[in-house]
TORKOL-4160 file (C-alpha; in steps of 0.2 Angstrom, whole numbers, padded with zeros to 4 digits, m for minus):
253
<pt num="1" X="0160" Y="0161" Z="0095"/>
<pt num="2" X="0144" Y="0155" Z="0086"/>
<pt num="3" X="0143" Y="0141" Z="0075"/>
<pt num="4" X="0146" Y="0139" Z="0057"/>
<pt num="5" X="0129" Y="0138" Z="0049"/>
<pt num="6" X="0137" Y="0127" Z="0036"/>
<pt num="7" X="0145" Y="0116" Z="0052"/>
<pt num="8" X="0135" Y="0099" Z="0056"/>
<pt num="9" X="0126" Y="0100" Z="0074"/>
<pt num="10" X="0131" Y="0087" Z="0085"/>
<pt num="11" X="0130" Y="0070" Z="0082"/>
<pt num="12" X="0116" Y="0062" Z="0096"/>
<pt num="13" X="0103" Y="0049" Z="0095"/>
<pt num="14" X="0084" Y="0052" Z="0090"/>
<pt num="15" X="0071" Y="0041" Z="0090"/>
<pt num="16" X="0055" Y="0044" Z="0079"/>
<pt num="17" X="0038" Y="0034" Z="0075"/>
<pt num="18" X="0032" Y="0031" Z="0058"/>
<pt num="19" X="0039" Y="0040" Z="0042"/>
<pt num="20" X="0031" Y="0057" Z="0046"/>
<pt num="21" X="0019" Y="0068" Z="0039"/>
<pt num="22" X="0007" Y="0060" Z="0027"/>
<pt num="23" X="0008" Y="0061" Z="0009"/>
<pt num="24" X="m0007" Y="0068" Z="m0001"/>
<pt num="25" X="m0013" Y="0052" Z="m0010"/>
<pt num="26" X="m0011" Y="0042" Z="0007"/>
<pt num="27" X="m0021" Y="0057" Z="0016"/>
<pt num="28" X="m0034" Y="0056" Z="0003"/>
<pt num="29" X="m0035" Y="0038" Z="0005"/>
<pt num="30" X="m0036" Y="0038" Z="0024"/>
<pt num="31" X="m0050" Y="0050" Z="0024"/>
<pt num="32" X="m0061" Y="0043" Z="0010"/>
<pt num="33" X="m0060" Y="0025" Z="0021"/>
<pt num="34" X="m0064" Y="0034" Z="0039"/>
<pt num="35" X="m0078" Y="0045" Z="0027"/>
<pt num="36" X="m0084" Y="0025" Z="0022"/>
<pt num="37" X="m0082" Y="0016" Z="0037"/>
<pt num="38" X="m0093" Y="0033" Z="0046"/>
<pt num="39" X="m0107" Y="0030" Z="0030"/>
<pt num="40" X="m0107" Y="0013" Z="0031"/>
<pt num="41" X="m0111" Y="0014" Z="0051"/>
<pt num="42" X="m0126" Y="0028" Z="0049"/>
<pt num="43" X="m0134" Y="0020" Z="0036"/>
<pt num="44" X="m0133" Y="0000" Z="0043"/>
<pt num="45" X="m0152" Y="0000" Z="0050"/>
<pt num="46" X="m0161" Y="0004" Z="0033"/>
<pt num="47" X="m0142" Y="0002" Z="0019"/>
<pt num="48" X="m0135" Y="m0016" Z="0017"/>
<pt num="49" X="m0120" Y="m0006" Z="0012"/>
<pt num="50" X="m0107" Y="m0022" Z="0011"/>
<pt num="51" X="m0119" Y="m0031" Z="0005"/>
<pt num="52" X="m0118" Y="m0018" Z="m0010"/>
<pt num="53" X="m0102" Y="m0013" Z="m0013"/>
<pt num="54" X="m0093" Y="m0026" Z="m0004"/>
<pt num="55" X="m0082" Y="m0039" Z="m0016"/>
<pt num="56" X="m0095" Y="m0054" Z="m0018"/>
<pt num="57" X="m0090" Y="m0064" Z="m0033"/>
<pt num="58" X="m0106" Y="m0070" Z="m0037"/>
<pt num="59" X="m0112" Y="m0053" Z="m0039"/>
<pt num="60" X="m0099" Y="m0047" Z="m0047"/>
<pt num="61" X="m0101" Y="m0060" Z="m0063"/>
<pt num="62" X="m0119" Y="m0054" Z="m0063"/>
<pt num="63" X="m0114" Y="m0038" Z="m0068"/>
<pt num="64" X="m0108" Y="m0028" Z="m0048"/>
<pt num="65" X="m0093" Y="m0026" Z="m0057"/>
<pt num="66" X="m0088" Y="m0010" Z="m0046"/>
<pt num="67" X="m0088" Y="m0020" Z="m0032"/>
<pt num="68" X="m0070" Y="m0025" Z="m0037"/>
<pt num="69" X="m0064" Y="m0007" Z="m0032"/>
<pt num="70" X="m0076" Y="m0001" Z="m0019"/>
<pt num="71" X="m0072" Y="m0014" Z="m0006"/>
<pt num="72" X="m0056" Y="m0006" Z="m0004"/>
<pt num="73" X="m0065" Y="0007" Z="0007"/>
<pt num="74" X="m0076" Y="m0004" Z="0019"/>
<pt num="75" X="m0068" Y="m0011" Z="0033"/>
<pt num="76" X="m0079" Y="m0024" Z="0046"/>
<pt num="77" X="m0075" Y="m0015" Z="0063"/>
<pt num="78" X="m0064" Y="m0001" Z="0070"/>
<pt num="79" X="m0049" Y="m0010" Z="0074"/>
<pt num="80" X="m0050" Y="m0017" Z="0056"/>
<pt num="81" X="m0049" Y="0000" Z="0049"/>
<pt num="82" X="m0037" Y="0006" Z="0061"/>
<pt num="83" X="m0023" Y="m0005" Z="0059"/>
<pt num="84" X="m0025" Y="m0004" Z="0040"/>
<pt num="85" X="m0023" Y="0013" Z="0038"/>
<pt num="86" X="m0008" Y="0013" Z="0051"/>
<pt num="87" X="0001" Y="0000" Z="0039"/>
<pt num="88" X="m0004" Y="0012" Z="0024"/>
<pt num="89" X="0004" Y="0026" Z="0033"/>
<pt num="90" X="0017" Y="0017" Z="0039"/>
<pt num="91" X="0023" Y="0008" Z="0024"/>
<pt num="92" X="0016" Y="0018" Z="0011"/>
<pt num="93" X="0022" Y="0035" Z="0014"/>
<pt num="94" X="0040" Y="0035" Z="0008"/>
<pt num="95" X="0035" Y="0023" Z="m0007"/>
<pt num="96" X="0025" Y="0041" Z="m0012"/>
<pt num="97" X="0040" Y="0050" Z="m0010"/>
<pt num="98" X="0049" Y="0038" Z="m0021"/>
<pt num="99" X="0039" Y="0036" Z="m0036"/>
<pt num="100" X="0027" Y="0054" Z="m0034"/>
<pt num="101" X="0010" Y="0054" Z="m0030"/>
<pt num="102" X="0001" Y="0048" Z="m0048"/>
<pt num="103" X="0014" Y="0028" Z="m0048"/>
<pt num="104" X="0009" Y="0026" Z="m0032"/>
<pt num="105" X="m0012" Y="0028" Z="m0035"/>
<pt num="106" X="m0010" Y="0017" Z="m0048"/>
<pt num="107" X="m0001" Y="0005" Z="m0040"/>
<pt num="108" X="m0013" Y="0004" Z="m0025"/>
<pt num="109" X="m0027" Y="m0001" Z="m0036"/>
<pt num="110" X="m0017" Y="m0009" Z="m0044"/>
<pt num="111" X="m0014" Y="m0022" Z="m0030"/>
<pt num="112" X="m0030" Y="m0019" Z="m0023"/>
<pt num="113" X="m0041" Y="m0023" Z="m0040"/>
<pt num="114" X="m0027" Y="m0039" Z="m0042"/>
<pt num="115" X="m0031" Y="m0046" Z="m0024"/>
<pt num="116" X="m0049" Y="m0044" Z="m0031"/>
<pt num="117" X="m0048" Y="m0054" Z="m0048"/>
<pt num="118" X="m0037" Y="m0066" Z="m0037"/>
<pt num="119" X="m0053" Y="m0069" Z="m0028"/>
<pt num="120" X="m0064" Y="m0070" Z="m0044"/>
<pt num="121" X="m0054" Y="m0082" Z="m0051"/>
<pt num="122" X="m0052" Y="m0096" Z="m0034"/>
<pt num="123" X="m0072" Y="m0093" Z="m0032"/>
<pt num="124" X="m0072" Y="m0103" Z="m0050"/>
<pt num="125" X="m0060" Y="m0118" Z="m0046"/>
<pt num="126" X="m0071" Y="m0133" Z="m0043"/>
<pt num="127" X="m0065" Y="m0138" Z="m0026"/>
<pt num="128" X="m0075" Y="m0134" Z="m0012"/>
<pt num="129" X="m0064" Y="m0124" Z="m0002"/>
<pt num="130" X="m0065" Y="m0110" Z="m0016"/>
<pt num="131" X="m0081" Y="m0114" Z="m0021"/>
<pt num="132" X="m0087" Y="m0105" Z="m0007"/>
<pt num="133" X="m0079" Y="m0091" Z="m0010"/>
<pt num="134" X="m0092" Y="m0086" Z="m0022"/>
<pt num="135" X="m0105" Y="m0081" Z="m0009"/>
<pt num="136" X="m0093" Y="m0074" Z="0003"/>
<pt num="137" X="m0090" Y="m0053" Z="0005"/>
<pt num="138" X="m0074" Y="m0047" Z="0005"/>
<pt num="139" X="m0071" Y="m0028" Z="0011"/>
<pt num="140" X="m0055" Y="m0018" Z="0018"/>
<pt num="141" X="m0038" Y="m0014" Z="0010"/>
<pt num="142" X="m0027" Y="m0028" Z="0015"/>
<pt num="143" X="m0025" Y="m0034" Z="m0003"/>
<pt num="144" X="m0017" Y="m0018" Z="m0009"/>
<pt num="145" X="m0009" Y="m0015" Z="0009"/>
<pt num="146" X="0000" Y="m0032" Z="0006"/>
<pt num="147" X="0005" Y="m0027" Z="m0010"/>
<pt num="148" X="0013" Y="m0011" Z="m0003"/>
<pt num="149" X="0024" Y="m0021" Z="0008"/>
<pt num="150" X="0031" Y="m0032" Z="m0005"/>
<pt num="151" X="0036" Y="m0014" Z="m0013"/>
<pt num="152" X="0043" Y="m0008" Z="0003"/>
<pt num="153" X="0054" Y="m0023" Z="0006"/>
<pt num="154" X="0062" Y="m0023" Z="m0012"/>
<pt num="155" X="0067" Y="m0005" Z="m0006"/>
<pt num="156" X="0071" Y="m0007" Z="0011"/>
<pt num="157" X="0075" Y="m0024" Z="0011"/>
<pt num="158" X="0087" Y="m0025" Z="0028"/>
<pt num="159" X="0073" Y="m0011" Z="0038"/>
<pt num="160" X="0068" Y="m0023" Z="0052"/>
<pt num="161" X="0047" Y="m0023" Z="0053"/>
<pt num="162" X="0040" Y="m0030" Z="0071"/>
<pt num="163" X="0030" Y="m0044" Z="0063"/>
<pt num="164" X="0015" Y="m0045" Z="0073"/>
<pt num="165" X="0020" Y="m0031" Z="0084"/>
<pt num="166" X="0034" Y="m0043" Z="0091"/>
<pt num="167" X="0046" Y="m0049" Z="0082"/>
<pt num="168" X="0062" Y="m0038" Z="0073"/>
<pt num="169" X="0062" Y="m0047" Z="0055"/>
<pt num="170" X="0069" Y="m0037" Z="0041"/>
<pt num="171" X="0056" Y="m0031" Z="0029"/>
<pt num="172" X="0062" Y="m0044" Z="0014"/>
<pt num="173" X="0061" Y="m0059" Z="0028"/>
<pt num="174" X="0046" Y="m0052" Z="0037"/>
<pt num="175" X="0034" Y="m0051" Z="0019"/>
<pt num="176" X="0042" Y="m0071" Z="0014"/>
<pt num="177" X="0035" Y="m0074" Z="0031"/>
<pt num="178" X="0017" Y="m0064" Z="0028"/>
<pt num="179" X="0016" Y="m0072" Z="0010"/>
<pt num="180" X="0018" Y="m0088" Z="0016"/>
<pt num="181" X="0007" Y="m0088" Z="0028"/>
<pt num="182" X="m0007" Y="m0080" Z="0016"/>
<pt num="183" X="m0002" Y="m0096" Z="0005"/>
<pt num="184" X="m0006" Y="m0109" Z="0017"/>
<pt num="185" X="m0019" Y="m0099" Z="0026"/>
<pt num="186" X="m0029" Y="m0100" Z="0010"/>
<pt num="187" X="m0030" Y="m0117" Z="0008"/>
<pt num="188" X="m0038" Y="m0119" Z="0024"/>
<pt num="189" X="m0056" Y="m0118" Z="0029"/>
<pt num="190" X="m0057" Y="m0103" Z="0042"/>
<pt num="191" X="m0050" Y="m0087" Z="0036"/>
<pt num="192" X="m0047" Y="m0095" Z="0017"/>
<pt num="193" X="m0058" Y="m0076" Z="0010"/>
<pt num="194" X="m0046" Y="m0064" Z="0018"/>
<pt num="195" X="m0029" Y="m0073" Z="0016"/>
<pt num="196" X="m0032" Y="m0077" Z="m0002"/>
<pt num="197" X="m0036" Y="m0057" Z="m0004"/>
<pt num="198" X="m0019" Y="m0056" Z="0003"/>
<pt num="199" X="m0009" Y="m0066" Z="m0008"/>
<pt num="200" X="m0018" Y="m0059" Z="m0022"/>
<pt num="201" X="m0013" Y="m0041" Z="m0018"/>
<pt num="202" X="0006" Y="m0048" Z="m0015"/>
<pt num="203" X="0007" Y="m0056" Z="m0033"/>
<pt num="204" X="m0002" Y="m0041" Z="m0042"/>
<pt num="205" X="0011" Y="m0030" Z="m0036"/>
<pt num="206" X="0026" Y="m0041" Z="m0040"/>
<pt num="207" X="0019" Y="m0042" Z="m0059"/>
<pt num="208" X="0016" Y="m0023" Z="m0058"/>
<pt num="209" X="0032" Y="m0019" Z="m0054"/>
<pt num="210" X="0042" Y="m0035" Z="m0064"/>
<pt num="211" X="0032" Y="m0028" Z="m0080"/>
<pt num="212" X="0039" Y="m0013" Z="m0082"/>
<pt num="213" X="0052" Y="m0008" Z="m0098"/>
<pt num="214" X="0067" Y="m0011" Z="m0085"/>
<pt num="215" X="0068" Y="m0028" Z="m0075"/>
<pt num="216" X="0061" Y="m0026" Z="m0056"/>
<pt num="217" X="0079" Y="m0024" Z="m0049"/>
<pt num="218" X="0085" Y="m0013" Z="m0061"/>
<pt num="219" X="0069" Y="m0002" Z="m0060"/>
<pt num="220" X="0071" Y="m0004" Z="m0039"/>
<pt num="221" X="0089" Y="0004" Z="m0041"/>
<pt num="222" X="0084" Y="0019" Z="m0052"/>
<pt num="223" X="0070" Y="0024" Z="m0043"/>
<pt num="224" X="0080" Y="0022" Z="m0025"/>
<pt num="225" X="0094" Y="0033" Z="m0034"/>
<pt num="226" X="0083" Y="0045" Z="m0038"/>
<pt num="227" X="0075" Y="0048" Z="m0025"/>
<pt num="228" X="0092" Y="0049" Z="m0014"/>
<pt num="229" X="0096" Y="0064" Z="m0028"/>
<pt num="230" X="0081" Y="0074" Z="m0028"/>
<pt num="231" X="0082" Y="0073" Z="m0007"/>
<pt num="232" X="0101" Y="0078" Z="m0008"/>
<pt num="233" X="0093" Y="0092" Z="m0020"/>
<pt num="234" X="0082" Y="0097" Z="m0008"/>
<pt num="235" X="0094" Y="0097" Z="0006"/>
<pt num="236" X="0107" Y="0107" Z="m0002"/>
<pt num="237" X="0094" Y="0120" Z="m0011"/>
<pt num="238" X="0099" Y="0115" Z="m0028"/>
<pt num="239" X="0092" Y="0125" Z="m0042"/>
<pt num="240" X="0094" Y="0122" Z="m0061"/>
<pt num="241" X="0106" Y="0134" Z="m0069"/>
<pt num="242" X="0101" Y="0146" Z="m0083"/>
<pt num="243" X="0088" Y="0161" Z="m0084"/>
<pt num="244" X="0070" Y="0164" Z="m0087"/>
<pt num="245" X="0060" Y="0177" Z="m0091"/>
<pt num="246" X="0046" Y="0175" Z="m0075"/>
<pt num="247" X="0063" Y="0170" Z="m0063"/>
<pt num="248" X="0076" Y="0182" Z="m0061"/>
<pt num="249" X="0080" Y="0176" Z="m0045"/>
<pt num="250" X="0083" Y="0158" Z="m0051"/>
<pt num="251" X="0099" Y="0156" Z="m0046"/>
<pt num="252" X="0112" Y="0138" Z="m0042"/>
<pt num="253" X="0119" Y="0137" Z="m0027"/>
């Protein structure tokens, strides 16, 4: 006899990578940093590209004010680029979902901008560790990456994350981890540029998210419950009740 359409299939076990297809904000990002990072290559002999639109605090108080945006899209080698855009899919994807296209963009930038101004602001302490922050090019998206994280761990706080491809932390645990590390990291000598960009993009996002009309748990819970309806919605083919004009079909099941 065959089976029920409305009967659940058999319960198994299924193993997936990643959090599917790309959104479209995400896709657009992704292309417009492989179109960059492509540019940036074919024009290198004769174009100081990073030179140009790379985050140079220095050149950005004398007026490169773009700067603070367009570092978002250079990258310094493949595997940089790479492994950014993985954690942008990755991490970034159901967050979309979540909060629709036009939150998410603004958030990004957001985060990415906030990781810039981070920067600005150390380049001007007077200790020389920052100090020589102000000569020094930033570029790629970690900032705002890093910032995506700390949204994906207040949503999915108990999803365990390989931190460094390794290790099974929950996501809440495993971004503690990244921001402390970021913390320490940019008091130090090597490495201080990146890892401050890091810690800037974390504590933009936190702000972001903490400085909305409802507080950042309340706003985390709405949004999560939301979301869970409009999937259940899309599951069950839900349509809203009533009748238009251009719909004579619309019906509720």
């Amino acid at each position: 006899m065959p089976r029920s359409p409305y009967r659940p299939a058999p319960s198994g076990i299924s193993y997936s990578f990643g959090p599917g297809p790309m959104t479209p904000v995400i896709k657009a990002i992704i292309i417009t940093n492989i179109v960059a990072f492509v540019a940036t290559w074919l024009l290198s002999p004769s174009v100081n590209v990073v030179g140009l639109l790379g985050l140079q605090p220095t050149a950005v108080f004398h007026g490169e004010i773009w700067q603070v945006v367009t570092y978002l899209f250079l990258h310094a080698g493949l595997w940089h680029l790479v492994f950014n855009m993985l954690a942008l899919w990755m991490f970034g994807v159901e967050l979309e979902r979540i909060w629709g296209s036009q939150y998410f963009l603004k958030y990004y930038f957001v985060c990415g901008v906030g990781a810039a101004a981070t920067m600005l602001v150390l380049s001007l302490v007077p200790v020389p560790i920052f100090r020589a922050l102000g000569p020094a090019i930033t570029v790629g998206a970690s900032g705002a990456i890093y910032g995506i994280l700390l949204a994906y761990a207040l949503y999915f706080p108990n999803r365990p994350i390989l931190l460094y491809l390794l290790f099974p932390v929950p996501a809440r645990y495993a971004v503690m981890i990244m921001g402390g590390i970021a913390l320490f990291s940019s008091f130090q000598e090597a490495g201080g540029t990146a890892h401050s960009a890091h810690l800037g993009g974390l504590i933009a996002g936190y702000l972001f998210l903490r400085g909305g009309r409802l507080h950042l748990l309340s706003e985390v819970q709405y949004r999560v419950a939301k979301w869970r309806v409009n999937r259940i919605k899309r599951r069950f083919d839900v349509y809203e009740g009533g009748r238009r004009a251009n719909d004579v079909d619309r019906r509720v099941h």
